[in-house]
C-alpha positions as semicolon CSV with decimal commas, in nm:
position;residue;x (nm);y (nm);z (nm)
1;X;8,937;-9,327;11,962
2;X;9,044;-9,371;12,327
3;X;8,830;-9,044;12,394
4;X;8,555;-9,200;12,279
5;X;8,571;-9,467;12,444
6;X;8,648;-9,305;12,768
7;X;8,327;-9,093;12,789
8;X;8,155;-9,362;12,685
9;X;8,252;-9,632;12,981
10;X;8,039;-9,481;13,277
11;X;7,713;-9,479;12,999
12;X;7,777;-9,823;12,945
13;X;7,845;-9,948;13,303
14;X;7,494;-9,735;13,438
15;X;7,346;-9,962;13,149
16;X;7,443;-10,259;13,207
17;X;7,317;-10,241;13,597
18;X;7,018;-10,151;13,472
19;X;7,021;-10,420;13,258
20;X;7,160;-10,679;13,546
21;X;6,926;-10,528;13,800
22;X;6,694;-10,614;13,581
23;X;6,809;-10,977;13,487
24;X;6,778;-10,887;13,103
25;X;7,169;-10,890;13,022
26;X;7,069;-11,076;12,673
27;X;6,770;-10,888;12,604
28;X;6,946;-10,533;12,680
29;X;7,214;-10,643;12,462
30;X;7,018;-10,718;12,148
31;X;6,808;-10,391;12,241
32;X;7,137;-10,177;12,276
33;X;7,270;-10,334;11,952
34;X;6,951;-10,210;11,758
35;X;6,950;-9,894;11,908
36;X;7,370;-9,812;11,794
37;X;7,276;-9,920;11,495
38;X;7,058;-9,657;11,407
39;X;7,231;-9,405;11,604
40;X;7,540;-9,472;11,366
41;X;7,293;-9,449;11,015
42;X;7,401;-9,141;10,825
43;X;7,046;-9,021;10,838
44;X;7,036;-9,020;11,208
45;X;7,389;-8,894;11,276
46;X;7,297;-8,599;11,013
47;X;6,979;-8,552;11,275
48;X;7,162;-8,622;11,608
49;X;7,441;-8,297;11,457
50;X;7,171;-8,061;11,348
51;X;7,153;-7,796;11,656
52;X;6,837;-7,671;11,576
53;X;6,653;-7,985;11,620
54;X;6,540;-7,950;11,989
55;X;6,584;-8,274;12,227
56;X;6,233;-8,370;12,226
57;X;6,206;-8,363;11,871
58;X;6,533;-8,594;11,854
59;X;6,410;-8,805;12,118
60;X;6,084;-8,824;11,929
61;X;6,279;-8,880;11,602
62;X;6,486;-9,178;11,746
63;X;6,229;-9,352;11,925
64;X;6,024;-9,412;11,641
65;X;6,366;-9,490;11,416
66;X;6,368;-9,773;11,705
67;X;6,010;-9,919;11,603
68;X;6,015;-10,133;11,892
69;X;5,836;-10,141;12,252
70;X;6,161;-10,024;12,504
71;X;6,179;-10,111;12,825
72;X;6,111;-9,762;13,015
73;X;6,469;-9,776;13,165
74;X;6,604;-9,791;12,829
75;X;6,388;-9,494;12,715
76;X;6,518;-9,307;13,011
77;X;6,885;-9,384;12,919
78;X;6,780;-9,262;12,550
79;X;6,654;-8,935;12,719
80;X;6,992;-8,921;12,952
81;X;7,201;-8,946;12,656
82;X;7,000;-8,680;12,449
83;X;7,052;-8,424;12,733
84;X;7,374;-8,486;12,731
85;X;7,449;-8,431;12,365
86;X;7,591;-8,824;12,375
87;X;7,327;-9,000;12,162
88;X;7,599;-9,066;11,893
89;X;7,781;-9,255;12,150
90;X;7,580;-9,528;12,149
91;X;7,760;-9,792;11,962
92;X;8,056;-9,755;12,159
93;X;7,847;-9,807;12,465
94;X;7,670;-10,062;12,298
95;X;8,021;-10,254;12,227
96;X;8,131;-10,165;12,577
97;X;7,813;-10,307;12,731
98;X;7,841;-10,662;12,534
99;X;8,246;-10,657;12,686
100;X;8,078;-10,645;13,038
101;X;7,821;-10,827;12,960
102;X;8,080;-11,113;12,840
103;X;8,278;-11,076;13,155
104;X;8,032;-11,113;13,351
105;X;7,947;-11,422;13,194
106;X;8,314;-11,545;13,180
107;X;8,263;-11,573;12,771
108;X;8,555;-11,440;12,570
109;X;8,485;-11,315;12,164
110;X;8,742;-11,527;11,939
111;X;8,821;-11,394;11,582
112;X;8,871;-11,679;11,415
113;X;8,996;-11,704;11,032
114;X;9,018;-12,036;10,840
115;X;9,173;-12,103;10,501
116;X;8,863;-12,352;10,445
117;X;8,519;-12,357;10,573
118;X;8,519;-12,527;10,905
119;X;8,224;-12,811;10,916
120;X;8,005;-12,817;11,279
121;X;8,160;-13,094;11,383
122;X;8,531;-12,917;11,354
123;X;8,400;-12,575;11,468
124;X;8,313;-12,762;11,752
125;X;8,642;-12,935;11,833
126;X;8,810;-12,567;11,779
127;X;8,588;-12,412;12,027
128;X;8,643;-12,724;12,309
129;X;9,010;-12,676;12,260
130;X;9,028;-12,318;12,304
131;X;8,740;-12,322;12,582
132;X;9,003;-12,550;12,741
133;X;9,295;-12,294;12,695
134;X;9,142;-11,995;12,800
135;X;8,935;-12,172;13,061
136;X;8,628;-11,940;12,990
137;X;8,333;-12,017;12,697
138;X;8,415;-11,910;12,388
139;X;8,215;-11,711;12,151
140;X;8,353;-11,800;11,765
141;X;8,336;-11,518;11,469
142;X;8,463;-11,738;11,192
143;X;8,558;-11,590;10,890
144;X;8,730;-11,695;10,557
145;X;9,089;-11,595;10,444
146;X;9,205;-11,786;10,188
147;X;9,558;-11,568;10,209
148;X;9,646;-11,879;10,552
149;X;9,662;-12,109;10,252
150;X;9,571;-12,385;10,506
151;X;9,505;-12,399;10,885
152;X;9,368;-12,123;11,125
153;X;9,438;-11,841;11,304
154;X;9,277;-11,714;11,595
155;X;9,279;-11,382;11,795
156;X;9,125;-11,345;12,147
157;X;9,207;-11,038;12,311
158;X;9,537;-10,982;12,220
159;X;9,630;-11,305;12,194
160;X;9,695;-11,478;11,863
161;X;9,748;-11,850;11,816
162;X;9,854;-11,937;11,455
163;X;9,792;-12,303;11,352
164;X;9,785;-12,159;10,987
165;X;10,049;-12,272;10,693
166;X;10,096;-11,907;10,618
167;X;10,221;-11,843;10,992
168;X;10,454;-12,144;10,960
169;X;10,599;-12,034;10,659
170;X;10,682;-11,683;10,752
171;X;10,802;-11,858;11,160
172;X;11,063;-12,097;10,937
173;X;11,170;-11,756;10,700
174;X;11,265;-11,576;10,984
175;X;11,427;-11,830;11,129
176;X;11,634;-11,901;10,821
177;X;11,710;-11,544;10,788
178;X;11,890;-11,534;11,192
């Protein structure tokens, strides 16, 4: 939802300065990712929309759900969003952040989807290759679809490369069909 993402953007970008000011990009990140994923848990979203549960007692409530030492700063943020009735934006922040947080870092997120299961030493090869096409490090989600018969396909952005025997067949079927 392009709303949600919208008022979420200036959350994330206060974050990650904290986070940068602080020279904790990594830690923040794995922090952030915790805390969205117990803002998004049915049992905290059903807490976050009950309006009689004051904003101490949520921010109570969620900081124990968290069961970890914050960093103050992040407590704070915690407290911001709260007050602002924008707690159960915190996985789109938390998404946002890691997109800044891999800019910053000139590391792009590749999607990539194999017919077979890719050994180290081609995963390896696959990520030098596209490292050298996108000229930035490359971050690899691999996952299996066995529906590319044989080959891969990979998404960065929106850009798709298909090196997959499914995307050659259906290139040579529309090319027979013109």
């Amino acid at each position: 939802m392009a709303e949600t993402a919208t008022v979420a953007r200036p959350y994330a970008e206060a974050v990650f300065g904290l986070a940068e000011e602080a020279g904790a990009l990594a830690q923040w990140q794995g922090t952030l990712a915790a805390m969205a994923q117990i803002a998004s848990h049915p049992e905290m979203r059903a807490w976050i929309d009950n309006p009689g549960l004051g904003a101490k007692q949520l921010y109570d409530l969620f900081m124990s759900a968290c069961a970890q030492d914050l960093p103050m700063e992040l407590r704070n943020f915690a407290r911001v969003l709260i007050a602002n009735d924008r707690l159960a934006l915190l996985p789109e922040i938390s998404a946002q952040f890691l997109e800044l947080k891999n800019a910053h870092e000139g590391v792009v997120e590749a999607e990539v989807r194999t017919a077979f299961r890719l050994d180290n030493a081609q995963l390896s090869g696959l990520v030098a290759d596209l490292e050298r096409h996108f000229k930035r490090r490359v971050q690899p989600h691999v996952t299996l679809d066995k529906e590319l018969i044989g080959g891969v396909r990979v998404t960065v952005g929106d850009e798709v490369i298909d090196a997959s025997v499914r995307g050659r067949l259906e290139d040579m079927a529309a090319a027979l069909k013109s």
